[in-house]
N, C-alpha and C positions, 0 to 999 in steps of 0.2 A: 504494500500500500504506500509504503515514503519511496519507493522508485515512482510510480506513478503520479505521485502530490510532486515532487520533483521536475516532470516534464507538463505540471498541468497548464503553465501558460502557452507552452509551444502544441498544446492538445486543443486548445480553444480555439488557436490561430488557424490549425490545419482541418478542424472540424469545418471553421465558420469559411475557410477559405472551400470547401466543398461544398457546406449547403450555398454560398454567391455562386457557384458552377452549374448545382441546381436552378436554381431559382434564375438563372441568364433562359432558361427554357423558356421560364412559363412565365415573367412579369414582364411587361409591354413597357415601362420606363426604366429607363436603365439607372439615372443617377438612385433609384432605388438601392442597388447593388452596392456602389459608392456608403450610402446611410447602413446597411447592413456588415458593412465592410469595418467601419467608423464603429458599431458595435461590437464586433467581434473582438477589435482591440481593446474597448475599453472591460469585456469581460476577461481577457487577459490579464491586463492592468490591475483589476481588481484581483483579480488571483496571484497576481506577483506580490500585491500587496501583502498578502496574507504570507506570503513566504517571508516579506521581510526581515532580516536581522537574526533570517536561521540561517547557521551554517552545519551541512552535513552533506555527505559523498553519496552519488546515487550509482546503479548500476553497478556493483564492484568497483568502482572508481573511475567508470568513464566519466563521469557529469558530476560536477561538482557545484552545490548549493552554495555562494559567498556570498559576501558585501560587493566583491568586485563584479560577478557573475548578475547580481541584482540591479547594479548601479546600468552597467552595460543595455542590458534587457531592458531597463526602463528608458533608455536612450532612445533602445532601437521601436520600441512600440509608440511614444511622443513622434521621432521622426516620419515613422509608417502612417501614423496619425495627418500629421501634417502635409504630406506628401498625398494621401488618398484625397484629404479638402479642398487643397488647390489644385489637383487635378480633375472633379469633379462641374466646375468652370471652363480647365483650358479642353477636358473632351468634347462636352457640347461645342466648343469653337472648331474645335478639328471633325466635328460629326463622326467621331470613334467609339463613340460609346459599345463597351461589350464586357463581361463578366470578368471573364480570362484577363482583364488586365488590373480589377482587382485583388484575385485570387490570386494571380503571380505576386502582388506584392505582400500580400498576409504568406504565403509560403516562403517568398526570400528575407521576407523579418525573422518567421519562423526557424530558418535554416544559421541565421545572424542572431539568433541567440543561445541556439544551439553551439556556434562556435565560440559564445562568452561562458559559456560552464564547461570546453569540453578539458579534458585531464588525460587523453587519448591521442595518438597521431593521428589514428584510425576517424575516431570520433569525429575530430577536426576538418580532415579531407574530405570525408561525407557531408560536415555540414558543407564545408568554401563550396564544393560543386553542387549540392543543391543551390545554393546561395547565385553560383554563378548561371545556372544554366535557365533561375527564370528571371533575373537581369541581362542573359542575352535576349530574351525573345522580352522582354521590356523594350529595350533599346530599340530593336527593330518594329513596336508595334504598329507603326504608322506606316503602313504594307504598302500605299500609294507614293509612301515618299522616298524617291531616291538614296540622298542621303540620309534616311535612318537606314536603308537596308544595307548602305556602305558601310554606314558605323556600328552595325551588327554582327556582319561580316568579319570587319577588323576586329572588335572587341572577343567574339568568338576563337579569330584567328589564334589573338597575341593568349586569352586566355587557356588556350589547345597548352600551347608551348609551353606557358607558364607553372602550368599543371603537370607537366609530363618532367618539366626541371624539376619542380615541390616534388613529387613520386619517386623520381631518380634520386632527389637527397636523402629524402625517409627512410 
């Protein structure tokens, strides 16, 4: 049960980032998604709350409960926060509105907090590449535009290599 209370803010994020996958079927406005989105986090939030100012080892010692691990996580769910609000404006201006682009960012918060507790190479490497592979298709969401799908490209590229150096040092 304390391994599970341990991953429960990254369970809220990956839940709510699936019912926004769902719910892109079947609701006809999309900044809905965006407001559902914006919940998810804040039942995160609350649940980091409740962890605060425990420290304890989860998993055998891959995941690690701190102050540092906590401070981090509260970083990354504020920033996700703010990043889904003002994006919820500039999509209606791009006419992009679609689910998958707030479920990418509730999974790469998810994956970016994952790598603030981890105590593991292993642990670590899994979260960076989840982390990175739904900031490459972030990058590129903007499917019509040239240059996002250049800078998708490239950021995919540089990040292939980058990973395969990090893999080769480990």
């Amino acid at each position: 049960i304390q391994d599970i209370g341990a991953i429960g803010p990254e369970l809220y994020l990956a839940m709510f980032g699936m019912i926004v996958l769902i719910l892109d079927l079947v609701v006809k406005e999309k900044r809905t998604l965006g407001i559902v989105s914006l919940i998810g986090l804040g039942f995160s939030g609350l649940f980091l709350m409740r962890l605060w100012g425990v420290e304890f080892a989860a998993y055998g010692g891959l995941l690690l409960v701190d102050h540092f691990a906590e401070f981090f996580k509260l970083v990354f769910l504020i920033a996700a926060a703010l990043s889904i609000a003002i994006s919820l404006k500039y999509l209606d201006i791009e006419r992009e509105h679609h689910g998958e682009y707030y479920a990418l960012i509730l999974f790469a918060t998810m994956a970016m907090m994952f790598m603030a507790g981890a105590m593991d190479l292993v642990t670590l490497y899994i979260s960076l590449e989840t982390m990175a592979i739904s900031t490459y298709v972030l990058v590129g969401f903007l499917r019509g535009n040239q240059r996002s799908n250049e800078a998708s490209m490239k950021y995919f590229l540089l990040g292939a290599f980058s990973s395969g150096i990090l893999l080769y040092g480990m």
